[in-house]
C-alpha positions as CSV (number, residue, x, y, z in Angstrom):
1,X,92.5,-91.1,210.2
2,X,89.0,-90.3,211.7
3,X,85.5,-90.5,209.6
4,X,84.8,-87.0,209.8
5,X,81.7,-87.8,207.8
6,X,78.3,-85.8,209.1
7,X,75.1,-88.2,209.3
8,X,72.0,-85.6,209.8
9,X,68.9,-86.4,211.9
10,X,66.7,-86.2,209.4
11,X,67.6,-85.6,205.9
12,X,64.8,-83.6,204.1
13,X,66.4,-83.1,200.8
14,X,66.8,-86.6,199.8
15,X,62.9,-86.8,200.0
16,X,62.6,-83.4,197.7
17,X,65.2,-85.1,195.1
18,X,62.4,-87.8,194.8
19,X,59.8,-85.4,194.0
20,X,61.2,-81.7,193.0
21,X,59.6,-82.6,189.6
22,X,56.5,-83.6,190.6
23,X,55.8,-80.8,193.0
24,X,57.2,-78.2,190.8
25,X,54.6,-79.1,187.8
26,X,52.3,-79.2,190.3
27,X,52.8,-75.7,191.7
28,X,53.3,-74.2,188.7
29,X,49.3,-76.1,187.7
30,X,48.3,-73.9,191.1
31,X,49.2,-71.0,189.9
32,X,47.7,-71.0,186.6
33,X,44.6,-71.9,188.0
34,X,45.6,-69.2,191.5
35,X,43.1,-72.2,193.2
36,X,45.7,-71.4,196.1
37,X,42.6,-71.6,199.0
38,X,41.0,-75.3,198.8
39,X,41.5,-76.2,195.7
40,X,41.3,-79.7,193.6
41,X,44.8,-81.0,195.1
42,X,42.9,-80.6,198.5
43,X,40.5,-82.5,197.6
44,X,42.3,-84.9,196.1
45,X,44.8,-85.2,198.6
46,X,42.0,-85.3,201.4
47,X,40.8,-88.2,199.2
48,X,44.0,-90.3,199.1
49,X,44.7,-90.0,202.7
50,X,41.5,-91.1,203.9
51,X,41.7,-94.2,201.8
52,X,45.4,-94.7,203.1
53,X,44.1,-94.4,206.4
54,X,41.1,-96.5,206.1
55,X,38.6,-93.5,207.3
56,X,35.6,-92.1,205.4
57,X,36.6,-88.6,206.0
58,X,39.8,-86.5,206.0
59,X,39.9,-82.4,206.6
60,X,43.1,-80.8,205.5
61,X,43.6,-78.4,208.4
62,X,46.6,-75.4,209.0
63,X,48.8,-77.6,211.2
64,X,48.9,-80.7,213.9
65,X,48.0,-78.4,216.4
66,X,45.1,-76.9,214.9
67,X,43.6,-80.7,214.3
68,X,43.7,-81.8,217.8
69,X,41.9,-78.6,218.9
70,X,39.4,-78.7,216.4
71,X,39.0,-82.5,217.1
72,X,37.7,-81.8,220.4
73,X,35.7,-78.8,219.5
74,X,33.6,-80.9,217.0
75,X,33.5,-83.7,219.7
76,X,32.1,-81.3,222.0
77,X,35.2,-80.9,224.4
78,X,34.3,-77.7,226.1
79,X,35.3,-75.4,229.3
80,X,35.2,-77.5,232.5
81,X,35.5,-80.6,230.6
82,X,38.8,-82.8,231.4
83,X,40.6,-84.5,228.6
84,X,43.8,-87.4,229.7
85,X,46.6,-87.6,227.8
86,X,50.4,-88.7,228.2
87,X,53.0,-86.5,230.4
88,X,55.4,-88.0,227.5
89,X,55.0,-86.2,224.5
90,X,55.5,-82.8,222.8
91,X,53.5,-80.3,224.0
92,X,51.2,-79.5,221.1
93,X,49.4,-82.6,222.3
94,X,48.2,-80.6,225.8
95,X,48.3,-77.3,224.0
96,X,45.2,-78.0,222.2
97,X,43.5,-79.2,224.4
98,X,43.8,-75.6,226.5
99,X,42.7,-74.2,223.6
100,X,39.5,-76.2,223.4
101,X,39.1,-74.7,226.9
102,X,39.8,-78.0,229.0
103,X,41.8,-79.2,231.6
104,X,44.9,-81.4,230.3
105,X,44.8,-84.4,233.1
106,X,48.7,-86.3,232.8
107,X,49.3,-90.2,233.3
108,X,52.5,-91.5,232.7
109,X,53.6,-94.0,230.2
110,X,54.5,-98.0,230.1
111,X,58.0,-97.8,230.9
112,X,58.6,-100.3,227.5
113,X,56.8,-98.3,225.1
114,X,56.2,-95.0,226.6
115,X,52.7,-95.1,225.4
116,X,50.0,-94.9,227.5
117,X,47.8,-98.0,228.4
118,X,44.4,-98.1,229.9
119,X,46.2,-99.2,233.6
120,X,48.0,-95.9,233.5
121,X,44.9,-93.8,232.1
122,X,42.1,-95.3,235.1
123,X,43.6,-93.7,238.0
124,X,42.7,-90.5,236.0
125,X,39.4,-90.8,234.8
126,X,36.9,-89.2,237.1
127,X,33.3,-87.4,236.2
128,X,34.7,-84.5,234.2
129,X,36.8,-86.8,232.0
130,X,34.9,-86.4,228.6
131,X,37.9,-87.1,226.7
132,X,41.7,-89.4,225.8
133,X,44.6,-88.7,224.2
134,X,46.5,-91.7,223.0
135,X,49.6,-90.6,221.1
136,X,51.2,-92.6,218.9
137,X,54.6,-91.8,219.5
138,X,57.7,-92.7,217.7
139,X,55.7,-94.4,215.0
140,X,54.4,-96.8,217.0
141,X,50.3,-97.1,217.9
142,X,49.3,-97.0,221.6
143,X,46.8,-99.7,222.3
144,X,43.7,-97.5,221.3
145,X,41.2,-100.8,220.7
146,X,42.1,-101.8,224.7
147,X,41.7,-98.1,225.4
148,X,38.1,-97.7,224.2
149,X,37.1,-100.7,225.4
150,X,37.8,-100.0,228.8
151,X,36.4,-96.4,229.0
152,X,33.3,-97.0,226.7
153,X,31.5,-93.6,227.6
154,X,34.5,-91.2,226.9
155,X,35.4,-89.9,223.5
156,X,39.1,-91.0,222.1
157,X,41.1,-88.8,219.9
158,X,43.9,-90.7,218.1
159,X,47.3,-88.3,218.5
160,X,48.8,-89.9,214.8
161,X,51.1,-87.2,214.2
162,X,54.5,-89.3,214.2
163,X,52.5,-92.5,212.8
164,X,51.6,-92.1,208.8
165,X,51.5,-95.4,207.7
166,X,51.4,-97.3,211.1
167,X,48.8,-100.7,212.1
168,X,47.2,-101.8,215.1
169,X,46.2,-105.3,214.7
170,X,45.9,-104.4,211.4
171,X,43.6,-101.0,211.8
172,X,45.6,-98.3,210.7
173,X,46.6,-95.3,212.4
174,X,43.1,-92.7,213.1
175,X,40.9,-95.4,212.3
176,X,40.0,-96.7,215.6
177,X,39.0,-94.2,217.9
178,X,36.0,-92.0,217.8
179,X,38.1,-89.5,215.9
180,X,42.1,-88.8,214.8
181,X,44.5,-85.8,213.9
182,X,48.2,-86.0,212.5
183,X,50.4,-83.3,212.1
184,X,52.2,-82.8,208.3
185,X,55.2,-80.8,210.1
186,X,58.2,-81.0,207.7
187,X,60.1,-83.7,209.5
188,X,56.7,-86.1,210.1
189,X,57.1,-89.4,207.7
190,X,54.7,-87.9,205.2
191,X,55.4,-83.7,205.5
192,X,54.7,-80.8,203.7
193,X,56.9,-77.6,202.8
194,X,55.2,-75.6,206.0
195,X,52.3,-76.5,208.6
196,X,49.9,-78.6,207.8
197,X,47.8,-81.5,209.5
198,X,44.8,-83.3,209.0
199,X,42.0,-84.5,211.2
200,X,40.0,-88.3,210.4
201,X,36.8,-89.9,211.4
202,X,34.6,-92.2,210.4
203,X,32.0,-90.8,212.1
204,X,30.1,-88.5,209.2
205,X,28.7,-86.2,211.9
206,X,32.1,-85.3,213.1
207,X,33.7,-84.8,210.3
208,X,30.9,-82.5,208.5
209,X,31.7,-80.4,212.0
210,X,35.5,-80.0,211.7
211,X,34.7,-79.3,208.1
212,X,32.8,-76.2,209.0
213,X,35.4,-75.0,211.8
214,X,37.9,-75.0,210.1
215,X,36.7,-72.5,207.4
216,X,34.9,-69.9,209.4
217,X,32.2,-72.4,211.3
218,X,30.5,-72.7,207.5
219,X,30.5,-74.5,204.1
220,X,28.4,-71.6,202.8
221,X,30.7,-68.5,202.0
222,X,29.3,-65.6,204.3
223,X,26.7,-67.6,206.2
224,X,28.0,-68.0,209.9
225,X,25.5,-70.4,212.2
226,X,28.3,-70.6,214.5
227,X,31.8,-69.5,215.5
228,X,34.8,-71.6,213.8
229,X,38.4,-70.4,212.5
230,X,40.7,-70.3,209.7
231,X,42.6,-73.5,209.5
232,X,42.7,-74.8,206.1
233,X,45.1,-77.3,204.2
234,X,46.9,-74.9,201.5
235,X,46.6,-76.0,197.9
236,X,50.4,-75.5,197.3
237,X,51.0,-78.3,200.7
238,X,48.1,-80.5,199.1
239,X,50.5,-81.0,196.0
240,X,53.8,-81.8,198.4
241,X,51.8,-84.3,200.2
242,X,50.2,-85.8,197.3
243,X,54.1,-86.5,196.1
244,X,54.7,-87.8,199.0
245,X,52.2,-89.9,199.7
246,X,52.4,-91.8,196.7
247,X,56.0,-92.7,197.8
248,X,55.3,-93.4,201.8
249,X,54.4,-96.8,202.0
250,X,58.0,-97.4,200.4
251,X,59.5,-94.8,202.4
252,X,58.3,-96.6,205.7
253,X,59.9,-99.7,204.1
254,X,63.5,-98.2,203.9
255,X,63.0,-96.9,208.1
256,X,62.1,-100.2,209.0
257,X,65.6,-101.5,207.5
258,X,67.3,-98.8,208.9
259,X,65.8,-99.7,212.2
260,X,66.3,-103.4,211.9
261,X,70.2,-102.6,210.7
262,X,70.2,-100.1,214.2
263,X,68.7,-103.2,216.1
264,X,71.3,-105.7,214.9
265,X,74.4,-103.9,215.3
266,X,73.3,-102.4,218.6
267,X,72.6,-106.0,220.3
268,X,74.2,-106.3,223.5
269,X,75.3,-102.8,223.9
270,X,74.5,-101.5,227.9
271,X,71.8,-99.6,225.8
272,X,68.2,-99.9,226.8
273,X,66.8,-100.6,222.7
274,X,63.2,-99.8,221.0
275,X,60.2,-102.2,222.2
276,X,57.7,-102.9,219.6
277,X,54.7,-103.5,221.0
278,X,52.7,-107.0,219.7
279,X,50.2,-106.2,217.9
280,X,51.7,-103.1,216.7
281,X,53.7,-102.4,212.7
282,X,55.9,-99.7,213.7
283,X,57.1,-96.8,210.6
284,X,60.1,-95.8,213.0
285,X,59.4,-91.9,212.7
286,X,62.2,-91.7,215.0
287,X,65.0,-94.2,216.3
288,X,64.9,-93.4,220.1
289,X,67.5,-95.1,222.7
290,X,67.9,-94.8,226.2
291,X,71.5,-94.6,227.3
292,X,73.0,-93.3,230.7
293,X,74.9,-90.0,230.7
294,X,72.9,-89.3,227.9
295,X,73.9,-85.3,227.5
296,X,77.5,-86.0,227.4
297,X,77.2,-88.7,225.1
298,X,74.5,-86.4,222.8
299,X,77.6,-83.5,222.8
300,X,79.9,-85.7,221.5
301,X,78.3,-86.9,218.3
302,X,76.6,-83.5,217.8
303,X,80.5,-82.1,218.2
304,X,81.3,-85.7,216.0
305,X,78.9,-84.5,213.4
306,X,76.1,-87.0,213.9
307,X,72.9,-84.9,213.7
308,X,71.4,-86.8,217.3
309,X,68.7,-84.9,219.5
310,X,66.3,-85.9,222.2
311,X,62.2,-86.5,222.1
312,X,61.5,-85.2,224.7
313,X,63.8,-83.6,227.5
314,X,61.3,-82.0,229.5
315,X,57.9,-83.8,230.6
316,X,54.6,-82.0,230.7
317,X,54.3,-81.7,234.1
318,X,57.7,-80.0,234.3
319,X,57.2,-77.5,231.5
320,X,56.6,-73.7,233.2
321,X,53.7,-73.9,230.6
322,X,51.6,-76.1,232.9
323,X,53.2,-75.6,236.4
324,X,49.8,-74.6,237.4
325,X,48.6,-79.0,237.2
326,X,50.7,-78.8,240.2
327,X,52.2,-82.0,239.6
328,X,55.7,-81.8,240.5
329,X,58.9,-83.5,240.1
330,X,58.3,-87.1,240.8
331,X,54.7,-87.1,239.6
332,X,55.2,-89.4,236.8
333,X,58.4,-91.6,237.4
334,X,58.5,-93.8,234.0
335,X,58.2,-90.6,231.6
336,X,60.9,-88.7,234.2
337,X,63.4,-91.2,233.9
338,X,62.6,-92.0,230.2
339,X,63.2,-87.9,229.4
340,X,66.8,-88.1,231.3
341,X,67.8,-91.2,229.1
342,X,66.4,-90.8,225.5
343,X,68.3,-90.0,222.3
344,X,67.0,-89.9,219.0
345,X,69.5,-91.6,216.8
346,X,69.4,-90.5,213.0
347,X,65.9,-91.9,211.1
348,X,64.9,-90.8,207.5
349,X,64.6,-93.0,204.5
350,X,67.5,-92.0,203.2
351,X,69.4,-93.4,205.2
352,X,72.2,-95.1,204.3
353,X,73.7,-98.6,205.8
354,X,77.7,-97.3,206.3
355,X,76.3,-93.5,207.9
356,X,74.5,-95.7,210.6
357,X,77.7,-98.1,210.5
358,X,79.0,-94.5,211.7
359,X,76.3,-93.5,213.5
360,X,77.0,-96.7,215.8
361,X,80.8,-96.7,215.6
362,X,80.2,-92.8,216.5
363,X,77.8,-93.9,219.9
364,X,79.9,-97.2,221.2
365,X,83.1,-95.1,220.9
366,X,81.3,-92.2,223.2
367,X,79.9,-94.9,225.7
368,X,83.7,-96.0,226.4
Protein backbone atom coordinates (compact mmCIF):
# COMPACT_ATOMS: atom_id res chain seq x y z
CA UNK A 1 0.00 0.00 0.00
CA UNK A 2 1.48 3.54 -0.71
CA UNK A 3 2.65 6.16 2.23
CA UNK A 4 0.20 8.63 1.53
CA UNK A 5 1.63 10.54 4.36
CA UNK A 6 1.98 14.62 3.68
CA UNK A 7 5.55 16.09 4.81
CA UNK A 8 5.03 20.12 4.64
CA UNK A 9 7.78 22.54 3.61
CA UNK A 10 7.92 24.26 6.55
CA UNK A 11 5.95 23.36 9.47
CA UNK A 12 5.05 26.59 11.45
CA UNK A 13 2.81 25.06 14.03
CA UNK A 14 5.19 22.78 15.58
CA UNK A 15 7.33 26.00 16.47
CA UNK A 16 3.91 27.76 18.04
CA UNK A 17 3.24 24.35 20.09
CA UNK A 18 6.71 25.27 21.66
CA UNK A 19 5.73 28.60 22.70
CA UNK A 20 1.69 29.33 22.47
CA UNK A 21 2.13 29.69 26.33
CA UNK A 22 4.75 31.99 26.37
CA UNK A 23 3.44 34.28 23.71
CA UNK A 24 0.01 34.24 24.85
CA UNK A 25 1.01 35.53 28.60
CA UNK A 26 3.03 37.75 26.85
CA UNK A 27 0.29 39.28 24.68
CA UNK A 28 -2.06 39.35 27.12
CA UNK A 29 1.03 41.65 29.43
CA UNK A 30 0.70 43.99 26.04
CA UNK A 31 -2.44 44.62 26.34
CA UNK A 32 -2.76 45.52 29.85
CA UNK A 33 -0.13 47.75 29.56
CA UNK A 34 -1.72 48.80 25.46
CA UNK A 35 2.40 49.57 25.12
CA UNK A 36 1.42 48.13 21.52
CA UNK A 37 3.93 50.95 19.57
CA UNK A 38 7.70 50.38 21.00
CA UNK A 39 7.20 49.06 23.98
CA UNK A 40 9.62 47.16 26.77
CA UNK A 41 9.51 43.75 24.64
CA UNK A 42 11.07 45.90 21.87
CA UNK A 43 13.57 46.87 23.70
CA UNK A 44 14.18 43.90 25.20
CA UNK A 45 14.04 41.90 22.19
CA UNK A 46 16.30 44.61 20.33
CA UNK A 47 18.62 43.78 23.32
CA UNK A 48 18.86 39.98 22.96
CA UNK A 49 19.31 39.96 19.38
CA UNK A 50 22.08 42.25 19.27
CA UNK A 51 23.91 40.23 21.88
CA UNK A 52 23.01 36.96 19.74
CA UNK A 53 24.38 38.58 16.96
CA UNK A 54 27.43 40.03 18.38
CA UNK A 55 26.57 43.83 17.36
CA UNK A 56 26.15 46.84 19.56
CA UNK A 57 23.04 47.89 18.06
CA UNK A 58 19.80 46.27 16.77
CA UNK A 59 16.56 48.46 15.38
CA UNK A 60 13.37 46.50 15.27
CA UNK A 61 11.99 47.68 11.87
CA UNK A 62 8.33 46.77 9.88
CA UNK A 63 9.75 44.03 7.68
CA UNK A 64 13.16 42.63 5.77
CA UNK A 65 12.45 44.86 3.18
CA UNK A 66 12.13 47.94 5.02
CA UNK A 67 15.77 47.20 6.76
CA UNK A 68 17.71 46.96 3.64
CA UNK A 69 16.24 50.29 2.42
CA UNK A 70 16.72 51.97 5.50
CA UNK A 71 20.29 50.43 5.68
CA UNK A 72 21.32 52.30 2.77
CA UNK A 73 19.54 55.42 3.53
CA UNK A 74 21.43 55.84 6.88
CA UNK A 75 24.66 54.72 4.94
CA UNK A 76 24.11 57.48 2.64
CA UNK A 77 22.99 55.40 -0.47
CA UNK A 78 21.33 57.98 -2.51
CA UNK A 79 19.95 58.76 -6.28
CA UNK A 80 22.73 58.11 -8.82
CA UNK A 81 24.57 56.06 -6.52
CA UNK A 82 25.03 52.14 -7.66
CA UNK A 83 24.72 49.42 -5.17
CA UNK A 84 25.99 45.31 -6.36
CA UNK A 85 24.19 42.64 -5.28
CA UNK A 86 23.41 38.88 -6.45
CA UNK A 87 21.06 38.10 -9.65
CA UNK A 88 20.34 34.93 -7.23
CA UNK A 89 18.04 35.88 -4.69
CA UNK A 90 14.53 37.01 -3.90
CA UNK A 91 13.75 40.23 -5.06
CA UNK A 92 13.27 42.21 -1.88
CA UNK A 93 17.07 42.28 -1.90
CA UNK A 94 17.05 44.73 -5.24
CA UNK A 95 13.71 46.17 -4.34
CA UNK A 96 15.24 48.16 -1.64
CA UNK A 97 17.72 49.27 -3.06
CA UNK A 98 15.24 51.10 -5.84
CA UNK A 99 13.66 52.50 -3.04
CA UNK A 100 16.83 54.09 -1.63
CA UNK A 101 16.88 55.63 -5.12
CA UNK A 102 19.90 53.58 -6.59
CA UNK A 103 20.72 51.57 -9.33
CA UNK A 104 20.66 47.58 -8.50
CA UNK A 105 24.03 46.48 -10.50
CA UNK A 106 23.72 42.12 -10.85
CA UNK A 107 26.80 39.71 -10.65
CA UNK A 108 26.19 36.18 -10.70
CA UNK A 109 26.98 33.70 -8.10
CA UNK A 110 29.81 30.78 -7.47
CA UNK A 111 28.29 28.06 -9.11
CA UNK A 112 29.00 25.77 -5.58
CA UNK A 113 27.42 28.08 -3.24
CA UNK A 114 25.46 30.49 -5.16
CA UNK A 115 26.76 33.27 -3.08
CA UNK A 116 28.57 35.95 -4.45
CA UNK A 117 32.40 36.22 -4.08
CA UNK A 118 34.56 39.21 -4.55
CA UNK A 119 35.78 37.54 -8.30
CA UNK A 120 32.17 37.73 -9.33
CA UNK A 121 31.46 41.31 -7.67
CA UNK A 122 34.93 43.29 -9.41
CA UNK A 123 33.80 43.18 -12.86
CA UNK A 124 30.95 45.38 -11.48
CA UNK A 125 32.49 47.85 -9.41
CA UNK A 126 32.98 51.11 -11.21
CA UNK A 127 32.95 54.93 -9.79
CA UNK A 128 29.31 55.07 -8.86
CA UNK A 129 29.52 51.82 -6.91
CA UNK A 130 29.03 53.22 -3.21
CA UNK A 131 27.56 50.07 -2.15
CA UNK A 132 27.38 45.59 -1.79
CA UNK A 133 24.94 43.35 -1.16
CA UNK A 134 26.18 40.01 0.05
CA UNK A 135 23.20 37.76 0.88
CA UNK A 136 23.45 35.07 2.86
CA UNK A 137 21.31 32.68 1.25
CA UNK A 138 20.07 29.39 2.40
CA UNK A 139 21.54 29.85 5.80
CA UNK A 140 24.77 29.96 4.69
CA UNK A 141 27.29 33.30 5.01
CA UNK A 142 28.75 34.66 1.76
CA UNK A 143 32.40 35.44 2.33
CA UNK A 144 31.79 39.12 3.64
CA UNK A 145 35.47 39.36 5.51
CA UNK A 146 37.15 38.55 1.68
CA UNK A 147 34.48 40.99 0.41
CA UNK A 148 35.44 44.03 2.35
CA UNK A 149 38.80 43.45 2.10
CA UNK A 150 38.96 43.68 -1.44
CA UNK A 151 36.65 46.75 -1.99
CA UNK A 152 37.94 48.71 1.09
CA UNK A 153 36.25 52.21 0.09
CA UNK A 154 32.65 50.84 -0.57
CA UNK A 155 30.10 50.30 2.10
CA UNK A 156 28.80 46.50 2.72
CA UNK A 157 25.37 45.66 3.82
CA UNK A 158 25.05 42.17 5.14
CA UNK A 159 21.58 40.61 3.47
CA UNK A 160 21.09 37.96 6.82
CA UNK A 161 17.58 37.38 6.28
CA UNK A 162 17.77 33.48 5.77
CA UNK A 163 20.85 33.30 8.26
CA UNK A 164 19.72 33.78 12.20
CA UNK A 165 22.19 32.03 13.96
CA UNK A 166 24.81 31.48 11.16
CA UNK A 167 29.09 32.03 11.62
CA UNK A 168 31.77 33.12 9.42
CA UNK A 169 35.03 32.14 10.74
CA UNK A 170 33.33 32.47 13.79
CA UNK A 171 31.79 36.25 13.31
CA UNK A 172 28.21 35.78 13.27
CA UNK A 173 25.81 36.76 10.75
CA UNK A 174 25.55 41.19 10.52
CA UNK A 175 28.57 41.50 12.39
CA UNK A 176 31.03 41.95 9.74
CA UNK A 177 30.18 44.45 7.36
CA UNK A 178 29.72 48.08 7.82
CA UNK A 179 26.17 47.38 8.53
CA UNK A 180 23.28 44.27 8.34
CA UNK A 181 19.43 43.72 7.99
CA UNK A 182 17.38 40.27 8.35
CA UNK A 183 14.07 39.82 7.67
CA UNK A 184 11.62 38.12 10.65
CA UNK A 185 9.03 36.84 7.74
CA UNK A 186 7.13 33.94 9.32
CA UNK A 187 9.02 31.13 7.60
CA UNK A 188 12.76 32.80 8.48
CA UNK A 189 14.54 30.46 11.27
CA UNK A 190 13.65 32.99 13.93
CA UNK A 191 9.98 34.63 12.62
CA UNK A 192 7.36 36.47 13.94
CA UNK A 193 3.42 36.21 13.57
CA UNK A 194 3.56 39.10 10.55
CA UNK A 195 6.38 41.36 9.02
CA UNK A 196 9.01 42.22 10.87
CA UNK A 197 12.94 42.60 10.41
CA UNK A 198 15.68 44.11 12.04
CA UNK A 199 18.75 46.16 10.88
CA UNK A 200 22.55 45.70 12.94
CA UNK A 201 25.71 47.74 13.20
CA UNK A 202 28.31 48.24 15.15
CA UNK A 203 28.91 51.38 14.00
CA UNK A 204 26.97 53.86 16.73
CA UNK A 205 26.59 56.56 14.08
CA UNK A 206 24.66 54.32 11.85
CA UNK A 207 22.52 52.87 14.00
CA UNK A 208 21.43 56.24 15.96
CA UNK A 209 20.44 57.09 12.00
CA UNK A 210 18.19 54.03 11.17
CA UNK A 211 16.83 54.64 14.71
CA UNK A 212 15.47 58.00 13.68
CA UNK A 213 14.16 56.83 10.11
CA UNK A 214 12.45 54.41 11.11
CA UNK A 215 10.13 56.48 13.43
CA UNK A 216 9.42 59.63 11.46
CA UNK A 217 13.29 60.77 10.92
CA UNK A 218 13.25 61.57 14.99
CA UNK A 219 13.70 60.23 18.58
CA UNK A 220 11.84 63.43 19.76
CA UNK A 221 7.94 63.04 19.24
CA UNK A 222 6.92 65.96 16.85
CA UNK A 223 10.37 67.33 16.15
CA UNK A 224 11.23 66.48 12.37
CA UNK A 225 15.09 67.62 11.44
CA UNK A 226 14.65 65.44 8.58
CA UNK A 227 12.46 63.17 6.47
CA UNK A 228 12.21 59.32 7.73
CA UNK A 229 9.14 56.79 7.78
CA UNK A 230 7.08 54.51 9.79
CA UNK A 231 8.78 51.26 10.08
CA UNK A 232 8.74 50.03 13.52
CA UNK A 233 9.11 46.50 15.22
CA UNK A 234 5.47 45.87 16.78
CA UNK A 235 5.37 45.16 20.47
CA UNK A 236 2.95 42.14 19.97
CA UNK A 237 6.06 40.62 17.17
CA UNK A 238 8.78 41.64 19.92
CA UNK A 239 7.06 39.01 22.26
CA UNK A 240 6.95 36.11 19.37
CA UNK A 241 10.52 36.63 18.69
CA UNK A 242 11.66 36.89 22.13
CA UNK A 243 10.01 33.08 22.40
CA UNK A 244 11.69 32.28 19.75
CA UNK A 245 14.74 33.34 20.20
CA UNK A 246 15.37 31.84 23.40
CA UNK A 247 14.75 28.42 21.59
CA UNK A 248 16.90 29.14 18.16
CA UNK A 249 20.18 28.09 18.86
CA UNK A 250 18.50 24.64 19.54
CA UNK A 251 16.21 24.96 16.74
CA UNK A 252 19.28 25.40 14.28
CA UNK A 253 20.63 22.24 16.05
CA UNK A 254 17.64 19.94 14.98
CA UNK A 255 18.05 21.62 10.89
CA UNK A 256 21.52 20.66 10.96
CA UNK A 257 20.51 16.93 11.70
CA UNK A 258 17.85 17.10 9.43
CA UNK A 259 20.38 18.27 6.82
CA UNK A 260 23.09 15.86 7.73
CA UNK A 261 20.22 12.84 7.73
CA UNK A 262 19.22 14.53 3.94
CA UNK A 263 23.11 14.45 3.14
CA UNK A 264 23.55 10.82 4.10
CA UNK A 265 20.76 9.16 2.56
CA UNK A 266 21.04 11.24 -0.59
CA UNK A 267 24.87 10.12 -1.26
CA UNK A 268 25.36 9.08 -4.70
CA UNK A 269 22.08 10.03 -6.06
CA UNK A 270 22.57 11.81 -9.86
CA UNK A 271 21.64 14.89 -7.58
CA UNK A 272 23.93 17.84 -7.52
CA UNK A 273 23.93 18.20 -3.15
CA UNK A 274 24.35 21.43 -0.80
CA UNK A 275 28.13 22.80 -0.58
CA UNK A 276 29.15 24.27 2.66
CA UNK A 277 31.47 26.64 2.27
CA UNK A 278 34.92 26.30 4.67
CA UNK A 279 34.84 28.68 6.94
CA UNK A 280 31.18 28.85 7.04
CA UNK A 281 28.49 27.10 10.10
CA UNK A 282 25.46 26.79 8.05
CA UNK A 283 21.55 26.87 10.02
CA UNK A 284 20.06 25.16 6.83
CA UNK A 285 17.05 27.76 6.50
CA UNK A 286 16.27 25.80 3.46
CA UNK A 287 17.46 22.30 2.10
CA UNK A 288 18.03 23.26 -1.70
CA UNK A 289 19.01 20.50 -4.38
CA UNK A 290 19.65 20.72 -7.88
CA UNK A 291 18.16 17.90 -9.97
CA UNK A 292 17.43 17.76 -13.78
CA UNK A 293 13.79 17.86 -15.00
CA UNK A 294 13.23 19.58 -11.91
CA UNK A 295 9.40 20.84 -12.60
CA UNK A 296 8.21 17.46 -13.33
CA UNK A 297 9.91 15.94 -10.52
CA UNK A 298 8.52 19.15 -8.19
CA UNK A 299 4.73 18.08 -9.54
CA UNK A 300 5.04 14.77 -8.49
CA UNK A 301 5.73 15.14 -4.82
CA UNK A 302 3.65 18.28 -4.58
CA UNK A 303 0.71 15.83 -6.23
CA UNK A 304 2.65 12.98 -3.65
CA UNK A 305 2.06 15.34 -0.82
CA UNK A 306 5.59 16.44 -0.06
CA UNK A 307 5.31 20.23 0.56
CA UNK A 308 8.60 20.90 -2.09
CA UNK A 309 9.00 24.42 -3.88
CA UNK A 310 11.78 26.25 -5.58
CA UNK A 311 14.22 29.41 -4.24
CA UNK A 312 14.23 31.01 -6.75
CA UNK A 313 12.68 30.19 -10.32
CA UNK A 314 13.24 33.35 -11.94
CA UNK A 315 16.60 35.44 -11.70
CA UNK A 316 16.73 39.19 -11.24
CA UNK A 317 17.66 40.06 -14.50
CA UNK A 318 14.69 38.04 -15.90
CA UNK A 319 12.03 39.50 -13.69
CA UNK A 320 9.70 42.17 -15.89
CA UNK A 321 10.46 44.15 -12.59
CA UNK A 322 13.93 45.10 -13.84
CA UNK A 323 13.92 44.42 -17.59
CA UNK A 324 14.93 47.94 -17.87
CA UNK A 325 19.07 46.63 -16.43
CA UNK A 326 18.88 45.28 -19.90
CA UNK A 327 20.63 42.31 -19.07
CA UNK A 328 19.11 39.49 -20.90
CA UNK A 329 18.86 35.87 -20.98
CA UNK A 330 22.34 34.55 -20.73
CA UNK A 331 23.72 37.52 -18.69
CA UNK A 332 24.46 35.51 -15.68
CA UNK A 333 24.92 31.78 -16.62
CA UNK A 334 25.69 30.13 -12.98
CA UNK A 335 22.43 31.74 -11.35
CA UNK A 336 20.37 30.82 -14.83
CA UNK A 337 21.19 27.30 -14.69
CA UNK A 338 21.06 27.14 -10.91
CA UNK A 339 17.19 28.72 -11.09
CA UNK A 340 16.21 25.81 -13.80
CA UNK A 341 17.60 23.08 -11.32
CA UNK A 342 16.82 24.00 -7.68
CA UNK A 343 14.32 22.43 -5.34
CA UNK A 344 13.83 23.21 -1.84
CA UNK A 345 13.32 19.96 -0.14
CA UNK A 346 11.28 20.16 3.31
CA UNK A 347 13.56 22.11 6.31
CA UNK A 348 11.97 23.15 9.74
CA UNK A 349 13.04 21.85 13.04
CA UNK A 350 10.44 19.75 13.32
CA UNK A 351 11.30 17.65 11.20
CA UNK A 352 11.12 14.28 11.68
CA UNK A 353 13.74 11.35 10.59
CA UNK A 354 10.97 8.74 8.82
CA UNK A 355 8.97 12.10 6.92
CA UNK A 356 12.50 12.82 5.25
CA UNK A 357 12.90 8.82 4.97
CA UNK A 358 9.67 9.79 2.84
CA UNK A 359 10.66 12.84 1.62
CA UNK A 360 13.75 10.79 -0.07
CA UNK A 361 11.83 7.59 -0.93
CA UNK A 362 9.21 10.22 -2.34
CA UNK A 363 12.30 12.12 -4.77
CA UNK A 364 14.39 8.75 -5.87
CA UNK A 365 11.13 7.13 -6.80
CA UNK A 366 10.29 10.40 -9.14
CA UNK A 367 13.98 10.47 -10.57
CA UNK A 368 13.28 6.83 -12.01
Amino acid sequence: MTDQRNVPLVDLGWQHDQIKDEVLAGWGEVLNRTSFILGPHVKQFEAEYARFSGVEHCIGVGSGTDALELALRASGIRPGDEVILPANTFIATALAVTRSGATPVLVDCDPETYLITPETIAPAVTKQTKAIIPVHLYGQMAPVQEIMEAFTDIVVLEDGAQSQGATRHGAPSGSIGHIGATSFYPGKNIGAYGDAGAVLTNDPALGEQVHKLRNWGSDVKYFHPEKGFNSRLDTIQAVVLLAKLARLEEWNRLRAEAAERYLETLAGSHLVLPTVAEGNEHVWHLFVIQVDDRDRILKALNDGGIGAGIHYPIPIHLQGAYEELGYGVGAFPNSELFSSRALSLPMFPGLAPNDQEHVVSRLLEAMG
